[in-house]
C-alpha positions, 0 to 999 in steps of 0.5 A: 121064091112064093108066090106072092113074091113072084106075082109082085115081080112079074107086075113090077116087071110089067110096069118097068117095061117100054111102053110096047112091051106094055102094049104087047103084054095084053093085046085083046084088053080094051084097057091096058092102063087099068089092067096094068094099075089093078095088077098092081095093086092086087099083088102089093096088097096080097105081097104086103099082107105076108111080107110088109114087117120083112121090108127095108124102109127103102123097099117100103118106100119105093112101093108107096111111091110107085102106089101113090104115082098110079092113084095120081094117074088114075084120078087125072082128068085125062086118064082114059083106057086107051093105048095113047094115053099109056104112050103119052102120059108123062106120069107113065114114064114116072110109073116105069122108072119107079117100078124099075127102081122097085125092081133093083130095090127087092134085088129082082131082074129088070128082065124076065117078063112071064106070061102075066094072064094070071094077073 
């Protein structure tokens, strides 16, 4: 698999897990919830630009989802970089189960999360 298909699946993996997988994910980070949203957003962008015509409309689709679900978040009022708020923002939970169907989409496992300090 390259390399922008790996990074894309270890973000998606990131955001699919609990909210103390998250947490563990980067323990010296002030700001979790930024970390985890410019992940993201860095490795669609990188994977789009190599593989966006290879993608079925429902790949397509769940991507786009899960993009406009963390914009939303980041333009809440109450959005801030702590760890409450990637516990107890509703919108969080949105985020894992749509980057969970992400997961199941592209064919890739739920489980094997690397080591994401790349990212």
């Amino acid at each position: 698999m390259n390399t922008q298909k790996n990074e894309l699946r270890a973000v998606l993996q990131a955001l699919a897990l609990p909210v103390t997988g998250q947490l563990r994910l980067y323990p010296n980070e002030v700001c979790k919830v930024s970390r985890l949203i410019q992940a993201f957003e860095q490795s669609e962008t990188v994977f789009l630009t190599k593989w966006e015509t290879c993608l079925t409309e429902a790949q397509t689709a769940v991507l786009a989802s899960l993009r406009r679900e963390l914009q939303n978040l980041c333009q809440e009022a109450d959005h801030v970089c702590t760890d409450v708020a990637l516990r107890q923002n509703a919108r969080w939970q949105r985020v894992r189960l749509l980057a969970r169907a992400a997961l199941v989409t592209f064919g890739w496992s739920l489980v094997g999360i690397r080591k994401l300090s790349k990212i």
